[in-house]
C-alpha positions as CSV (number, residue, x, y, z in Angstrom):
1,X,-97.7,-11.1,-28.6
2,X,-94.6,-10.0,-26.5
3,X,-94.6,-7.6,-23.9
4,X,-91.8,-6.6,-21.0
5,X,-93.3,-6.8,-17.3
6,X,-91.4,-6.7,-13.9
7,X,-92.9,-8.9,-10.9
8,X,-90.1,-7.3,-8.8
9,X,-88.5,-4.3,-7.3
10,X,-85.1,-3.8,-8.5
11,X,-82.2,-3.3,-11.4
12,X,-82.9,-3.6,-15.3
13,X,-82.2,-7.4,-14.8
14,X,-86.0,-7.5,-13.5
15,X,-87.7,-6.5,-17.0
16,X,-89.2,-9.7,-18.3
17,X,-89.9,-10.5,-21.8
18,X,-93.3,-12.6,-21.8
19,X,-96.3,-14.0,-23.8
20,X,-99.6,-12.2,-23.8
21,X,-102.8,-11.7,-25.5
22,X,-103.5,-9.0,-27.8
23,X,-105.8,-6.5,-26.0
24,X,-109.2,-6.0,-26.8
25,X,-109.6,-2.4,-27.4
26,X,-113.0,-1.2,-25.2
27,X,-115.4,1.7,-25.8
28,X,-113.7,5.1,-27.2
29,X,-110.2,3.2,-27.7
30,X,-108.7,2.0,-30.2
31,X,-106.0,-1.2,-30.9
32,X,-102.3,-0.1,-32.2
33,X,-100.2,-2.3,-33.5
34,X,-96.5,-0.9,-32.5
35,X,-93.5,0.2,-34.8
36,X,-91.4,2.1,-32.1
37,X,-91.7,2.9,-28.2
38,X,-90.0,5.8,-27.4
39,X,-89.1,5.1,-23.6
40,X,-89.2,7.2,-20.2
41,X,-86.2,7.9,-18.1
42,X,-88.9,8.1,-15.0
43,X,-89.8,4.0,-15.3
44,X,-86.1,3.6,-13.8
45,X,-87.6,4.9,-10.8
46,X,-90.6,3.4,-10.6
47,X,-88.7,0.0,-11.4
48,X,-86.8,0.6,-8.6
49,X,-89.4,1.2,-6.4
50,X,-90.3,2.4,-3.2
51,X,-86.3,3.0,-2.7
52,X,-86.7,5.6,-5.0
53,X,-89.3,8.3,-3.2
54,X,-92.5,7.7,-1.9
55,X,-94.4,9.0,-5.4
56,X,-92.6,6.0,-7.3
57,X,-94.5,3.7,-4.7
58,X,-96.4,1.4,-7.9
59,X,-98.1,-2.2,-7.4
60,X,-96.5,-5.1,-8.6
61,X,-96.5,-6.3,-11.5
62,X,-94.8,-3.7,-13.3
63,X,-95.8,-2.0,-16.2
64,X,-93.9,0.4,-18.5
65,X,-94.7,3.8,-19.8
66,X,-94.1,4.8,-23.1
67,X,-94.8,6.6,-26.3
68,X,-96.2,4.1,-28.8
69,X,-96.0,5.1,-33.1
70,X,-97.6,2.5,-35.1
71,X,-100.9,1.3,-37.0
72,X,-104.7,1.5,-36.1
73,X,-105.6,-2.5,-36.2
74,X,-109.2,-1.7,-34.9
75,X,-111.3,0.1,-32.8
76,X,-113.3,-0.4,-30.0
77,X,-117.7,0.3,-29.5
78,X,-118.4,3.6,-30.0
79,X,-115.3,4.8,-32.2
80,X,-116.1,6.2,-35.4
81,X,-120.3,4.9,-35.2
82,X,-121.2,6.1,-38.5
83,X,-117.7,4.7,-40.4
84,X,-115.9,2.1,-38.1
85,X,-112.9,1.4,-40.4
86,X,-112.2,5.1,-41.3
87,X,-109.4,4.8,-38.4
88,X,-108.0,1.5,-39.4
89,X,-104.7,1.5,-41.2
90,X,-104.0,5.2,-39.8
91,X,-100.4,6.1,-38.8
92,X,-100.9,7.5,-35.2
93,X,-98.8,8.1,-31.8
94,X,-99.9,7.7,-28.5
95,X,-99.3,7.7,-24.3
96,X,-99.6,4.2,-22.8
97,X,-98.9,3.3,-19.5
98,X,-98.3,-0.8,-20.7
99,X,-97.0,0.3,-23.6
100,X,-93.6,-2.3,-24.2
101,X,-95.6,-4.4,-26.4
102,X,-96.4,-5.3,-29.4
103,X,-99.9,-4.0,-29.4
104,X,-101.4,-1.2,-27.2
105,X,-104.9,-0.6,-26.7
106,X,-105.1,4.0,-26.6
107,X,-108.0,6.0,-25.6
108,X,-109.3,7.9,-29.1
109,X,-109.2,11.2,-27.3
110,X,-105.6,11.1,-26.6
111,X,-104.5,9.4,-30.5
112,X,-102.5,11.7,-32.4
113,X,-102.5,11.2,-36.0
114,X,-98.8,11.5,-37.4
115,X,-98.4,13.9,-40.0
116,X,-96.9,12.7,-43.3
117,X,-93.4,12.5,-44.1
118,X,-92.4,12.4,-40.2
119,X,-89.7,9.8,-38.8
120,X,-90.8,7.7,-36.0
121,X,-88.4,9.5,-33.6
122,X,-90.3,12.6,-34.4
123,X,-93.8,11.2,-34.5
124,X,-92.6,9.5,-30.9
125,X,-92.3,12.9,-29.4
126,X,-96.2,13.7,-30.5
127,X,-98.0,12.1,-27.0
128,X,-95.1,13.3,-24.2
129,X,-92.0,14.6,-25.0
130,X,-93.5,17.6,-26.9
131,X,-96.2,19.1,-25.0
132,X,-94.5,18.4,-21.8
133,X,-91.7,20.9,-23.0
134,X,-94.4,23.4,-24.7
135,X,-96.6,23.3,-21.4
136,X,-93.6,23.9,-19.1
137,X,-92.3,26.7,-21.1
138,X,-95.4,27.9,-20.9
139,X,-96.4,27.2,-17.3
140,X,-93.3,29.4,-16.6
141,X,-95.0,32.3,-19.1
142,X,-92.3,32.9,-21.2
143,X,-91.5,36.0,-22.6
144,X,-90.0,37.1,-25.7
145,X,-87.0,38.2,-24.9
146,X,-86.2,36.2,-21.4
147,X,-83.2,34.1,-20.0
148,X,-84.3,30.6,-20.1
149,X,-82.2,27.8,-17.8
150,X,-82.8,24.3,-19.2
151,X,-81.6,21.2,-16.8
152,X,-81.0,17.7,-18.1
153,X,-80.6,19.6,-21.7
154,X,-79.9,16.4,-23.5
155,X,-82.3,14.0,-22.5
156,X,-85.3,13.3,-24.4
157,X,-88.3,16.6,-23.4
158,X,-84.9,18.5,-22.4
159,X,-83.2,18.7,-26.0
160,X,-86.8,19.8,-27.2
161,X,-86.9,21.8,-24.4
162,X,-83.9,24.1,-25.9
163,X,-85.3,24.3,-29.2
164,X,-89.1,25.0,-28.2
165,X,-87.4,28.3,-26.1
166,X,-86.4,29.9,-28.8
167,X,-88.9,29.1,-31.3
168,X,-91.6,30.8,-28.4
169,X,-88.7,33.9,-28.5
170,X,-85.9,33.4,-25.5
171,X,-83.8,35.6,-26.1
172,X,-80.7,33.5,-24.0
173,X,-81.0,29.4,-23.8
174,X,-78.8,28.7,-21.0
175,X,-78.4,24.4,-20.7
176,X,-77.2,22.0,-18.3
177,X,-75.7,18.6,-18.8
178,X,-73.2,16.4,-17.9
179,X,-70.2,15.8,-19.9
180,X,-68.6,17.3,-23.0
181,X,-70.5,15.2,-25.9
182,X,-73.6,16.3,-24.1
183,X,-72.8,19.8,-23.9
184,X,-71.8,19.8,-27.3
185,X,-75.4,18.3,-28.2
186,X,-77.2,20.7,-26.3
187,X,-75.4,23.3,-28.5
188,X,-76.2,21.5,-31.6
189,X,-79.4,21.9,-30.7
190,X,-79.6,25.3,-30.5
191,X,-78.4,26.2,-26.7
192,X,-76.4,29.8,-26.2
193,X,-74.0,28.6,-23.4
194,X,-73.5,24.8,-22.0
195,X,-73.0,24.2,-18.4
196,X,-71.9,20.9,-16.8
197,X,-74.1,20.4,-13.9
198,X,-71.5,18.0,-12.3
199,X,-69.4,21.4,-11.8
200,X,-69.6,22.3,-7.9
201,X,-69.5,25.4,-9.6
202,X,-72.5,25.6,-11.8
203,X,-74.5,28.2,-10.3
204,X,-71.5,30.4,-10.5
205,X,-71.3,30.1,-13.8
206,X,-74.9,30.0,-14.7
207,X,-74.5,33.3,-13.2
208,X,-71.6,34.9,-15.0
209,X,-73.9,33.8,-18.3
210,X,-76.9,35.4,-17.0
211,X,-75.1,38.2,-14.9
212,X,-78.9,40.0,-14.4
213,X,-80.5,36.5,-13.7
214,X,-82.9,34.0,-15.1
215,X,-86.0,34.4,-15.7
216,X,-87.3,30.5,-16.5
217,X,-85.8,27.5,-15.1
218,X,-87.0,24.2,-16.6
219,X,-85.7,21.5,-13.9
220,X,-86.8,17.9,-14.0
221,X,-84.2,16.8,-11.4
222,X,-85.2,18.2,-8.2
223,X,-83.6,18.5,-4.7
224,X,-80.1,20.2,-4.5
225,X,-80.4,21.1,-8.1
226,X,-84.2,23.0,-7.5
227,X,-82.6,24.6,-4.1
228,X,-79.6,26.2,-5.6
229,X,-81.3,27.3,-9.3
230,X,-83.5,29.4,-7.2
231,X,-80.9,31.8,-6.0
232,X,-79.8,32.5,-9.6
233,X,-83.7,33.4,-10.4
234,X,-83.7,37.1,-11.6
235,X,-86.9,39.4,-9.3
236,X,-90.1,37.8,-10.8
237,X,-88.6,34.6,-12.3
238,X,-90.0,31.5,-12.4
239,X,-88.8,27.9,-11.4
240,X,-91.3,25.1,-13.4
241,X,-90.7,21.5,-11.7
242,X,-91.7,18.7,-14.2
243,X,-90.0,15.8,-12.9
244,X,-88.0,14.6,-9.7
245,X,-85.1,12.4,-12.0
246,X,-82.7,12.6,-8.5
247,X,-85.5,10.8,-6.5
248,X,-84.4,13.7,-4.0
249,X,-87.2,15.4,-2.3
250,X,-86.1,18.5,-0.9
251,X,-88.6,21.2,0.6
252,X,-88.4,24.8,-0.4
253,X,-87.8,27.4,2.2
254,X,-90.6,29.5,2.2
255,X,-88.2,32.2,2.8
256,X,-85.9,31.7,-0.5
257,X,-89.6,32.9,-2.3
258,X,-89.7,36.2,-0.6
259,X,-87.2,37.4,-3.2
260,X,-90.6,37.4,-5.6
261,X,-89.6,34.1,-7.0
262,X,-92.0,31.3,-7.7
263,X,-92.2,27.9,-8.5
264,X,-94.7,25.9,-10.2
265,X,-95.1,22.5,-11.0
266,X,-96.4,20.8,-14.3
267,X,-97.8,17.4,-15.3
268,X,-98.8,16.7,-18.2
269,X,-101.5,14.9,-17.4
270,X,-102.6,16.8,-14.8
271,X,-103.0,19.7,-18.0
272,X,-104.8,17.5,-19.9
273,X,-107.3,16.5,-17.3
274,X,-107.7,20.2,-17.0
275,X,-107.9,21.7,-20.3
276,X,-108.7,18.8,-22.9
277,X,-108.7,20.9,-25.7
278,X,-106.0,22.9,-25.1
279,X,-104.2,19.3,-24.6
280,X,-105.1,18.6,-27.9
281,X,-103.9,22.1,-29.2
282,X,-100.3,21.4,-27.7
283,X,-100.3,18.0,-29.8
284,X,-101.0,20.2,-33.1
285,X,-98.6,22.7,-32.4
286,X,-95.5,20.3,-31.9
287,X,-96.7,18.2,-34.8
288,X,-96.7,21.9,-36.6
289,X,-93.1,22.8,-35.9
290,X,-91.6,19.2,-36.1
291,X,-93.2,19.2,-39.8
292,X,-92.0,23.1,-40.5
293,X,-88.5,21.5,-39.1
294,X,-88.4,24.4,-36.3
295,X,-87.9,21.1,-34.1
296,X,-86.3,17.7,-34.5
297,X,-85.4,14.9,-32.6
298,X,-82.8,13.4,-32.3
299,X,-82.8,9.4,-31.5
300,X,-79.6,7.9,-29.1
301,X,-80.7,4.1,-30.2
302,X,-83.2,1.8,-31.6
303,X,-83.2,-1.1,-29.7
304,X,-84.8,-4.7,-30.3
305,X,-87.8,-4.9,-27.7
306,X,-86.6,-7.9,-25.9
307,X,-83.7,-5.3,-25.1
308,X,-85.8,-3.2,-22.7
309,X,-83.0,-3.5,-20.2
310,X,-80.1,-2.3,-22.1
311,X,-82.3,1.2,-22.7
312,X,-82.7,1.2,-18.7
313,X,-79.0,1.0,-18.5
314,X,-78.3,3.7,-20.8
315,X,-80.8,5.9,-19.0
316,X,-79.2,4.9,-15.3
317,X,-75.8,5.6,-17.1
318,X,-76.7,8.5,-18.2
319,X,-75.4,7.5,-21.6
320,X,-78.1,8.6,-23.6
321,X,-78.0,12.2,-25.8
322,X,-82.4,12.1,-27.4
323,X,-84.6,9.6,-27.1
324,X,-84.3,6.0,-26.8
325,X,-86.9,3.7,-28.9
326,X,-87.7,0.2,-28.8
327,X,-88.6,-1.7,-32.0
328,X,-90.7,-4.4,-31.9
């Protein structure tokens, strides 16, 4: 089979299309043959390497995250004892962390069936992109009601993002992006006012939209961008960090929380380690509103798989409006 390695540190040029076996799924996993890799903007970083922070520090070789829709091909001792080939042949979506390839091995606990009648870009938000945006949301405790600031509002968890805030009842969706075609998108997708972050001015006009402050912040970027949202944070609002996409780690003054502001972080594995089942509910509930249409996805490019470095460019460009998917 092919899959896409790096041996190297460095630019997209480093992915490297190569020959492999077809994994052996072990006990409680399962062997899925790929249709469609939805790829992760944070593999740029960890590409690059240590030049990109100290937490993108990764042994070589390279492998690529991703989230993998396709076919059950078999299943490994243990899975399904009393019928063995009642997964075979199922349609499901999953994490994998080697997963630019044409077959992934997944774990059975983390397999998420795709509900009938859903596109591939949808069924790729199922394992990541969904319950990333649902737990943050929710690790912010979102109110009915509440201001909501989204950064990176057109990428692929922050377009969901915007949508999943209003279905949980925000009563103000406030999104940042760069550009006009992403601010547009962002208000396609259901945003109330579009911001461009590369403004010097955002905060200013963050706060003319929210003139009594914001109550949630979703920020996946980090450093200058975490340090200056959290002056526009209404008394009792809540900063959730879910990714560092500047590669800038800045600390927080201890002093800028005395305001009664907080800031959490969330991982998404981290939540799963720590509540399994409630893992598992936030799978159910995206796969719930993306088949009641209360959320779509929207897919930038389908790309061939031996094109894994064009869809790193497009994300280091920032070029991309939605996901990015690799066929195999």
């Amino acid at each position: 089979m092919r899959r896409i390695r790096y041996y190297s540190y460095g630019g997209p040029e480093v992915l490297t299309v190569e020959q492999a076996d077809i994994p052996v799924p072990g006990p409680g996993q399962v062997l899925v043959r790929a249709s469609a890799i939805g790829a992760n903007f944070v593999d740029t970083l960890l590409r690059r390497g240590p030049s990109s922070g100290p937490i993108f520090d990764r042994p070589l070789p390279g492998r690529l995250t991703g989230d993998v829709v396709g076919t059950v091909e078999a299943v490994g001792p243990g899975v399904a004892v009393d019928q063995p080939a009642s997964l075979v042949g199922r349609r499901v979506a999953t994490l994998s962390e080697d997963a630019f390839a044409e077959y992934v091995v997944a774990d059975l606990d983390w397999l998420a069936e795709v509900p009938s009648g859903l596109d591939v870009g949808a069924a790729s938000t199922l394992p990541l992109g969904g319950p990333t945006a649902l737990g943050a949301l929710r690790a912010g405790h979102l109110a009915p009601g509440e201001t909501v600031l989204v950064h990176a509002a057109a990428g692929g968890i922050g377009h969901l993002a915007v949508q999943l805030a209003k279905v949980l009842g925000a009563g103000r969706v406030i999104a940042t992006a760069a550009g006009a075609a992403k601010l547009d998108f962002a208000l396609d997708h259901g945003a109330d006012v579009a911001i461009d972050y590369s403004a010097d001015d955002w905060p200013d006009q963050v706060g003319k939209a929210a003139p009594d402050g914001v109550d949630v912040i979703l920020d996946s970027i980090g450093g200058q961008t975490l340090l200056r949202g959290l002056d526009l944070l209404a008394p009792l609002g809540r900063t959730v960090v879910y990714g560092v996409a500047s590669g800038d780690f800045r600390e927080i003054p201890v002093t800028s929380l005395f305001a009664l502001r907080s800031v959490v972080g969330f991982s998404l594995l981290a939540w799963r380690a720590a509540d399994p089942e409630a893992g598992r509910r936030d799978v159910a509930e995206i796969a719930g509103h993306l088949a009641a249409g209360r959320l779509r996805t929207t897919v930038h490019a389908c790309l061939p798989l031996d094109e894994a470095a064009s869809a790193h460019r497009m994300f280091e460009e920032r070029a991309h409006r939605g996901r990015i998917l690799l066929l195999p």
